[in-house]
VOGU-3710 file (C-alpha; in Angstrom, 3 decimals, decimal comma):
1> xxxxxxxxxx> 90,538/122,825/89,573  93,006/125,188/88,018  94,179/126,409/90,987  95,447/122,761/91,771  96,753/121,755/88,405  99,043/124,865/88,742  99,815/124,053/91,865  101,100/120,169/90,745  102,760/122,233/87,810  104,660/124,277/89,857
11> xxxxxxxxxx> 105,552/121,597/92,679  106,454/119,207/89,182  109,218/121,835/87,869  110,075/121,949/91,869  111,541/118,742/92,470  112,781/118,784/88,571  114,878/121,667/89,260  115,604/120,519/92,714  115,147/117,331/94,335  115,260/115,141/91,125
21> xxxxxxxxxx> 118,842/114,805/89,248  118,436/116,636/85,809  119,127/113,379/83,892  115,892/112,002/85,687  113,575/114,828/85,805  110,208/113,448/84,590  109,282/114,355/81,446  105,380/113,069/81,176  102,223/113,229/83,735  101,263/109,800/82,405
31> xxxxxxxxxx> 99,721/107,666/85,100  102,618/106,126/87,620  105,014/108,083/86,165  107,570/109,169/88,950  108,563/112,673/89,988  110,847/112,436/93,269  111,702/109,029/94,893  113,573/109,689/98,364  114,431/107,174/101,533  111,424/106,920/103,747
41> xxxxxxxxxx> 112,039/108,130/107,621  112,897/105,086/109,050  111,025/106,109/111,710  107,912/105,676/109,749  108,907/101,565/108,515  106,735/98,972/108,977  109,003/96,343/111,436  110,307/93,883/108,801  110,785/96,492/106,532  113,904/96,185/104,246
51> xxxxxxxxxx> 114,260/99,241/102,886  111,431/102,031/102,493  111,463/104,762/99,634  108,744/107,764/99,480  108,099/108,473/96,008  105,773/111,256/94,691  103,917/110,009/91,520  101,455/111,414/88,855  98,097/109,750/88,605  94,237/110,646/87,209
61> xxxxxxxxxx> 92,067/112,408/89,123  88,422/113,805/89,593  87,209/114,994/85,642  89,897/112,307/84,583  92,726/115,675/84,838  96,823/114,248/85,885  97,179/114,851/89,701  99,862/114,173/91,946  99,691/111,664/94,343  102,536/110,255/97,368
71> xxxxxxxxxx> 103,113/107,154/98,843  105,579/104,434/100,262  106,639/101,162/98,859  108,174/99,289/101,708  110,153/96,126/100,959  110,458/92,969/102,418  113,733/90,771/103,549  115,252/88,450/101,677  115,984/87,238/97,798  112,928/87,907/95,477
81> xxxxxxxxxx> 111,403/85,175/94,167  112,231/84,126/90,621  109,531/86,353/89,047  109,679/89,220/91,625  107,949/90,252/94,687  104,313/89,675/94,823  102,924/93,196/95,354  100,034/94,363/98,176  98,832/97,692/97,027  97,548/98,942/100,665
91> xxxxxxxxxx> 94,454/101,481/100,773  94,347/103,163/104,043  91,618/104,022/105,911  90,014/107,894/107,031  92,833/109,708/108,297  91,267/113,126/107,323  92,027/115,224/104,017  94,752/117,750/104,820  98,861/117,504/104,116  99,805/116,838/107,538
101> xxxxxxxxxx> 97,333/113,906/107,958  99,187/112,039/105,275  100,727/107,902/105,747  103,623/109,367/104,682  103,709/112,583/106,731  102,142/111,141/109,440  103,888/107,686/109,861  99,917/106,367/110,075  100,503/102,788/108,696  98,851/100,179/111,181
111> xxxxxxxxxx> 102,216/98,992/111,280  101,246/95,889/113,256  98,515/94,761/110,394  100,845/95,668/107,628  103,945/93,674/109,565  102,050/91,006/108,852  101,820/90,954/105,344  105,468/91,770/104,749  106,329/88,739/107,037  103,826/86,658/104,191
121> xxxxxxxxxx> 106,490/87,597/102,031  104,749/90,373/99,910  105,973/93,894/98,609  103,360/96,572/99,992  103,074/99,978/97,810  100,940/102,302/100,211  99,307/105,462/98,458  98,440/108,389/100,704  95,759/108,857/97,826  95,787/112,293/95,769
131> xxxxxxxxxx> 95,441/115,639/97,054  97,093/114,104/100,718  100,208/115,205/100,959  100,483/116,771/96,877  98,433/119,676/95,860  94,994/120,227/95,779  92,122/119,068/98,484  92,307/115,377/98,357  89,061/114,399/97,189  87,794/112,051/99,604
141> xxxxxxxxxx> 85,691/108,608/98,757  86,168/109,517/95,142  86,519/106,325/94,143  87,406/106,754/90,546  90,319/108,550/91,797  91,207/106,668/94,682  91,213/103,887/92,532  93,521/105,411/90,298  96,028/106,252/93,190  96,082/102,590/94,255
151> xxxxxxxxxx> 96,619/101,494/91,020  99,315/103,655/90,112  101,024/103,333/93,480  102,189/99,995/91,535  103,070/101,307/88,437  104,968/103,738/90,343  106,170/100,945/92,803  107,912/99,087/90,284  109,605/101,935/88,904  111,398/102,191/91,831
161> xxxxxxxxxx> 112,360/99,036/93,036  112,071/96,549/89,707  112,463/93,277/92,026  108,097/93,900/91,994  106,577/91,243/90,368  103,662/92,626/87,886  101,020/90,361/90,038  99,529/92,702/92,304  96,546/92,588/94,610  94,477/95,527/96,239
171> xxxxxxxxxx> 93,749/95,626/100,175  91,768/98,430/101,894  90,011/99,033/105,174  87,064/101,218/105,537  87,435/104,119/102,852  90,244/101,863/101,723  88,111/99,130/101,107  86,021/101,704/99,366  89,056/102,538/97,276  90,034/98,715/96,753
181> xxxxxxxxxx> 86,018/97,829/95,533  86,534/100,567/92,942  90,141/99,286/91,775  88,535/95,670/91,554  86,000/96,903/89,190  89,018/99,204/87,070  92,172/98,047/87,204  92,436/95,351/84,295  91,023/97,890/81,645  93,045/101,160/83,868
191> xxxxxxxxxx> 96,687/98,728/83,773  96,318/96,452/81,572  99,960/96,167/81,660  99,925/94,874/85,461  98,610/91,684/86,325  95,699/92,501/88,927  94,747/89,289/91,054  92,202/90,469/92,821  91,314/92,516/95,889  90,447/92,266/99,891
201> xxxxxxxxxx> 88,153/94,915/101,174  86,607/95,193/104,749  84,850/97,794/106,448  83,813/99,334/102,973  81,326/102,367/103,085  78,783/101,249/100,435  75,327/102,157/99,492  76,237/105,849/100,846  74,464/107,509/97,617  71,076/106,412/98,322
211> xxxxxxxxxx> 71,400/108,982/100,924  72,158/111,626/99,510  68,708/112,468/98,649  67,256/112,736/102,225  70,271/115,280/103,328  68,591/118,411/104,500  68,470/120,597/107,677  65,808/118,443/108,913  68,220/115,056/108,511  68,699/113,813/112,263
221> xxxxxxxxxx> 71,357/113,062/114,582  72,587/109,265/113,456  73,214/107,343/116,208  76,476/106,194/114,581  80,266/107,676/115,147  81,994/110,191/112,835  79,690/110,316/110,221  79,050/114,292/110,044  83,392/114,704/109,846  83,030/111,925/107,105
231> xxxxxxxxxx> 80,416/113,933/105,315  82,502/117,405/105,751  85,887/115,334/103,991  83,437/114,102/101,123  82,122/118,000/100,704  85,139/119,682/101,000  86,824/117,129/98,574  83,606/117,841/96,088  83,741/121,814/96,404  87,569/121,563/95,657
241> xxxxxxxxxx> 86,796/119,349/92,927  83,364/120,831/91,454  83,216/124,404/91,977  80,498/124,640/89,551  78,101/122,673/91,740  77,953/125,639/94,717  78,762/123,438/97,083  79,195/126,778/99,797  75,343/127,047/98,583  74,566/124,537/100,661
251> xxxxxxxxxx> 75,666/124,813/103,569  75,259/126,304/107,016  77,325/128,929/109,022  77,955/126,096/110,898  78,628/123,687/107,989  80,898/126,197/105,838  83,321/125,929/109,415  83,073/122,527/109,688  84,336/122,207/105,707  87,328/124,685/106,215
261> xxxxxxxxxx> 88,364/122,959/108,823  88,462/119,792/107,146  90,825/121,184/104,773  93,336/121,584/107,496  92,257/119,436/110,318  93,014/115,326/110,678  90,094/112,854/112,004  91,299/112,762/115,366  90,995/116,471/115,685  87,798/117,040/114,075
271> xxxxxxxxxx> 85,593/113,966/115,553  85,250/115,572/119,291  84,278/118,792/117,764  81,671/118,091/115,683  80,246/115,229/118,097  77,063/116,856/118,354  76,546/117,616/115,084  74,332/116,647/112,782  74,737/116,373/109,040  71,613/118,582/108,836
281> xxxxxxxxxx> 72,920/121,290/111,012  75,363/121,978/108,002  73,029/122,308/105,585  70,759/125,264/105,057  68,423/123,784/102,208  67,982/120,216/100,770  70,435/118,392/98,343  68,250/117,832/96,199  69,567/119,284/92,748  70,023/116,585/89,925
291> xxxxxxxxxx> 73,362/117,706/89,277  74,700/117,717/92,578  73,292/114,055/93,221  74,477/112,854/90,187  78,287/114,432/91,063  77,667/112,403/94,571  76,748/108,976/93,097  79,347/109,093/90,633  82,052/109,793/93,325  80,565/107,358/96,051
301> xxxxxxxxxx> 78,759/104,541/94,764  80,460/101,087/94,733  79,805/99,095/91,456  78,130/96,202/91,738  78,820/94,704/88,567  81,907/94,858/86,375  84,442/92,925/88,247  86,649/90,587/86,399  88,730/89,573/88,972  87,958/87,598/92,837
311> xxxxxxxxxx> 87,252/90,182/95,676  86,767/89,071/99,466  84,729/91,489/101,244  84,631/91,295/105,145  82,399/93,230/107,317  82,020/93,800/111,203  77,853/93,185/112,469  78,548/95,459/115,040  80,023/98,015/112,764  79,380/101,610/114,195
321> xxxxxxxxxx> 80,694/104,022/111,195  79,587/102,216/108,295  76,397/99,958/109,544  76,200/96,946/108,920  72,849/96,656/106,316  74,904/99,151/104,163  77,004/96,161/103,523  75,004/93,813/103,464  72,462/95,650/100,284  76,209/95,505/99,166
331> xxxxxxxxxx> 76,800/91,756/99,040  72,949/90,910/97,908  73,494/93,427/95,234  76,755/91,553/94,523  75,336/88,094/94,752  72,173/89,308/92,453  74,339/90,853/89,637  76,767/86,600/89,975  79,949/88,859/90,670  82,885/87,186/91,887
341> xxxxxxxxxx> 82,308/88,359/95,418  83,229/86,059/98,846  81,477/87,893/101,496  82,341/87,141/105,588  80,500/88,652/108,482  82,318/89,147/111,417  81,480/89,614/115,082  82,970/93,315/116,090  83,125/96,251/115,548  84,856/98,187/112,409
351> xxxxxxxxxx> 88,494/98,520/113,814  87,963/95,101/114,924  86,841/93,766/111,663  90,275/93,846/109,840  92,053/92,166/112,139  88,690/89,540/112,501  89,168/88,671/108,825  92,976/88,513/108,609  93,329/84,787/108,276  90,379/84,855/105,894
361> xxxxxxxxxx> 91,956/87,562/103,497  95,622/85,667/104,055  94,522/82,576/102,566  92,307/84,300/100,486  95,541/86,134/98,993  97,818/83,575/99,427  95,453/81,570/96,869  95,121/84,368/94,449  98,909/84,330/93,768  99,099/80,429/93,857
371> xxxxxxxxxx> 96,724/80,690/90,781  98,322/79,860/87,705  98,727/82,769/85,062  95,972/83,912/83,668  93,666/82,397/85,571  91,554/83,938/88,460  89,694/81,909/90,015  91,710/79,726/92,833  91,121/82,210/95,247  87,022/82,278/94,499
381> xxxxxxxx> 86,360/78,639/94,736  88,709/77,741/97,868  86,229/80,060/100,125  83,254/79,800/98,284  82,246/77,509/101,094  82,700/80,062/104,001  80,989/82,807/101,963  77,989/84,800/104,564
//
């Protein structure tokens, strides 16, 4: 931990000295508070795209410390409208936990899917999340602080480009719809400034706690894909994050490799090579102390009460990295606890599933910003009838 605060210090009084004009050097780590804003490669815009600006932002991270997170905010064509742009704060999906594997590094922006929403007329702010791209490990399905990165991509969003409107929604696929479940339950007490709508989440890894308790070297091969590189992001994002929890302690020859690696390797790389492995084959002992469970639940779970604000949730039946019944204890869970919740099953698969719900969560959106002011619950009511 303080090896990656001083490492945000000294990249901070960096781009002060440097890449940031003197006049504008940032003078507070307050949440959304911006440290460099540059032109985006254009290499890396969404087609549609206006203009596209990378900005480098400060934001709260694991233990509630400031952390520096990245991101894009990519801007549609055209005159505002007379109270600003209505703003999409996008949460990407696994793209692994190291620099290089970064939205903004790596031009990884489902350019198609998001091409669509800029043609809808909407702003989209993209976060690379904290710790991808900025110093530190990126602290992967953290959802407090990927929560906070999404939320103060807009605070950060607007700084740059003030056409934004304040009304903002969240939209996330897999551990972005992890990250967008978390913002629903946070971001009117976290912003209260901002003007949160609502959020759109499919794919979302839920119920992934429970778990935790039966990891041990005994835990078999899951017929399911990329779940032992999943588990190697969360651990090496939780070591980083929680040294006092030993999380070397746990693991195998075999599992300390597979953790290093994730600190410099993207998904793509690290799915073929740990194919055949199984989340007990990095484990030497079971996870089993109360402190280390409690550290996991508080970084995974997804709250099932809480939420102020509408939230469409979408999931694929045929849904290979997070299965489906993990999403669908989700929505009961949901439905028990009377949360504003639209749940949709889809047909395919989990890539499959955000395209499968795209004319779901476009209406669903679309309503949320036809809603008068201050009220929330347009969006709710229109689908209530398609809810699964």
């Amino acid at each position: 931990m303080i090896g990656r605060l001083v490492g945000a210090s000294v990249l901070a009084i960096g781009l002060a000295l440097g890449a940031v004009p003197a006049a504008a050097a940032p003078t507070s780590s307050a949440p959304g508070t911006v440290v460099e804003a540059v032109e985006l490669d254009s290499a890396m815009w969404i087609p549609g795209t206006a203009r596209a600006t990378k900005v480098t932002y400060w934001t709260t991270g694991p233990l509630d410390q400031p952390a520096l997170s990245s991101g894009a905010v990519f801007m549609p064509s055209g005159t505002p409208p007379p109270d600003g742009w209505p703003v999409i704060s996008w949460a990407h999906g696994t793209v692994g936990i190291a620099d290089r594997c970064a939205p903004s590094i790596a031009g990884t922006y489902g350019r198609s899917y998001l091409a669509h929403w800029l043609s809808e007329g909407y702003a989209i702010v993209a976060t690379d999340y904290l710790g991808l791209g900025t110093p530190g490990v990126h602290p992967y399905l953290d959802g407090k602080s990927a929560a906070h990165s999404v939320t103060d991509m807009v605070r950060a969003g607007r700084a740059v480009e003030p056409s934004l409107s304040p009304r903002w929604v969240a939209l996330g696929q897999s551990q972005g719809g992890h990250a967008a479940m978390v913002t629903a339950a946070r971001a009117t007490t976290y912003a209260p400034e901002l003007d949160f709508l609502g959020a759109v989440a499919t794919g979302t890894p839920a119920n992934l706690e429970t778990l935790a308790p039966l990891v041990g070297p005994d835990f078999p091969q899951l017929p399911f894909t990329g779940t032992t590189v999943f588990v190697s992001f969360i651990l090496a994002g939780l070591r980083a994050a929680r040294p006092d929890l030993d999380v070397n302690g746990y693991l195998s020859d075999v599992g300390r490799a597979a953790v290093d690696a994730a600190e410099s390797e993207c998904y793509a790389d690290m799915a073929p090579v740990l194919e055949d492995v199984s989340i007990g084959d990095l484990v030497v002992r079971d996870v089993d102390d109360p402190a280390m469970l409690a550290a996991l639940d508080d970084m995974l779970a997804v709250p099932v009460s809480g939420y102020d604000r509408p939230v469409f949730l979408g999931h694929g039946m045929t849904d290979l990295m997070v299965p489906a019944p993990l999403a669908l204890k989700l929505a009961a869970d949901l439905a028990i606890n009377r949360q504003p919740v639209t749940f949709r099953r889809y047909p395919g698969g989990h890539l499959e599933t955000q395209l499968d719900a795209l004319p779901d969560a476009t209406a669903f959106v679309g309503d949320l910003f036809e809603c008068p002011p201050g009220e929330y619950n347009c969006a709710q009511s229109s689908l209530s009838g398609s809810s699964g």
